[in-house]
C-alpha positions, 0 to 999 in steps of 0.5 A: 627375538635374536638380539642381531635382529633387534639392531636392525628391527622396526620398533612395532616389531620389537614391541609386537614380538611374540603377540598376535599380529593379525589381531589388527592393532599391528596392521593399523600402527604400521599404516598410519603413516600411509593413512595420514597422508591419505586423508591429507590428500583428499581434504586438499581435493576437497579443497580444491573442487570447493574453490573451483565451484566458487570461481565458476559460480562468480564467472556464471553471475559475472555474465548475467549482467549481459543479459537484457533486464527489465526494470520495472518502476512503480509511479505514483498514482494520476493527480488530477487538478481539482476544480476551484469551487466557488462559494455562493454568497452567504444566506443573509440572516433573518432579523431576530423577531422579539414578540410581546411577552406578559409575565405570568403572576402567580395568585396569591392571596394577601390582604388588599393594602400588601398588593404590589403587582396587579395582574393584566386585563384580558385585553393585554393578555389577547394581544401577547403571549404568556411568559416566565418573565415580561418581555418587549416586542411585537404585539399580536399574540398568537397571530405573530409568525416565527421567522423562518428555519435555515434551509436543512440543505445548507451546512450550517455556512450558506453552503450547500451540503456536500455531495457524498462519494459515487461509488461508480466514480474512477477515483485517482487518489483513495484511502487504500490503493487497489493492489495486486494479489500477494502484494508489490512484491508478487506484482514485480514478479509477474512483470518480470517473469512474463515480459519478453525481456528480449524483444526490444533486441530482437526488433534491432533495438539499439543500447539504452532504456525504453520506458514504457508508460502504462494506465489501466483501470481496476473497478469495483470487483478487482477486473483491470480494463482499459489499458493503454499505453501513454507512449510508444519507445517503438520496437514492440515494448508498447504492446509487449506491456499492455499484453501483460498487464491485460493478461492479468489475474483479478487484483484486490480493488481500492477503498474509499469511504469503506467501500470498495471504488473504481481506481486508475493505476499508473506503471512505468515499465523499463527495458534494458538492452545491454552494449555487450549483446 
């Protein structure tokens, strides 16, 4: 390289000098400059594009809240007052019946002056029974009647035996709730999914809640019937959810005692029309 030219020569093209620039090393050292900012360029658009994502995403959920929901609140079960059952008086107890008992004697053969105990005549032995041990009490033998046994109808308290569980009984309280399939969870999400949420805004329903109060029955076999609606807050939300619920698939029916019961179930559902509609 002519030594003028080096003053004023990059310094790529002083350590280049006399090699092969074409090879590539040359062309990559003499763009990094451009490359870098390249790169810096598209990791800042990048950047920017990811924020702005964010920012609309948060302005689509902030308008969600303008929409009319559905709440969806499950109650307890019907508790039903519990007939007061009285008692009958107590079976009074039969007098305890002692007979006449005459204690057996062994024979023994002994000499005449050691006999201490003589056994009975024939005539005491008629009028009681034969025992291990002498006993006072009624005479009579044989002909004395046992007082009578306690009725097998009574719990052993003068009660009488309690009535077993009817399965075709509607029960309101049992051991295992008839449940929806797939649990409370999927139960929600068939109200949610099928209810018209907007209903109550279509019928010119004013701001506020509209609870409706809904009972049906899930028999034996899992069928829900007889649903009815306990109140009506108006604007078609009474039917809207007895249609749902009578639409319906099988649920999984309670238990009582092992087996399978009628039951009544209880759902409040909620309708929400917004200010801002």
């Amino acid at each position: 390289m002519n030594k003028n030219i080096i003053l004023t020569a990059d310094v790529l093209d002083i350590i280049f000098d006399g090699r092969n620039k074409a090879y590539g090393a040359y062309d990559l050292r003499k763009t990094y400059q451009q490359r870098v900012l390249k790169a810096l360029l598209g990791t800042v658009g990048i950047c920017l594009l990811f924020f702005a994502f964010l920012y609309g995403g948060a302005r689509k959920k902030a308008n969600l809240g303008d929409v009319p929901t559905i709440v969806v609140d499950l109650l307890p079960p019907i508790q039903e007052a519990k007939p007061v059952v009285i008692p009958p008086p107590p079976i009074p107890k039969a007098p305890e019946v002692k007979v006449k008992i005459t204690g057996f004697t062994p024979p023994r053969i002994v000499p005449a002056d050691q006999v201490t105990e003589t056994p009975p005549d024939v005539k005491t032995l008629d009028e009681t029974h034969i025992g291990p041990k002498s006993q006072d009490g009624i005479k009579g033998g044989d002909d004395v009647i046992a007082p009578p046994e306690q009725s097998t109808t009574s719990n052993g308290n003068g009660l009488p035996a309690q009535k077993k569980d009817d399965p075709d009984d509607i029960f309101h309280s049992v051991q295992i709730e008839a449940e929806f399939p797939g649990g409370k969870s999927a139960w929600m999400r068939y109200l949610e999914r099928n209810l018209n949420n907007n209903l109550p805004t279509e019928e010119g329903a004013p701001a506020g809640k509209y609870t409706v109060f809904v009972s049906f029955m899930v028999d034996q076999n899992g069928f829900v019937s007889d649903v009815v609606a306990e109140n009506n807050p108006q604007y078609g939300t009474a039917e809207e959810a007895v249609k749902v619920i009578k639409k319906g698939p099988k649920w999984t029916p309670a238990v009582q005692n092992g087996h399978n019961v009628s039951y009544r179930v209880r759902q409040a559902i909620i309708f929400v029309v917004s200010d801002n509609l």
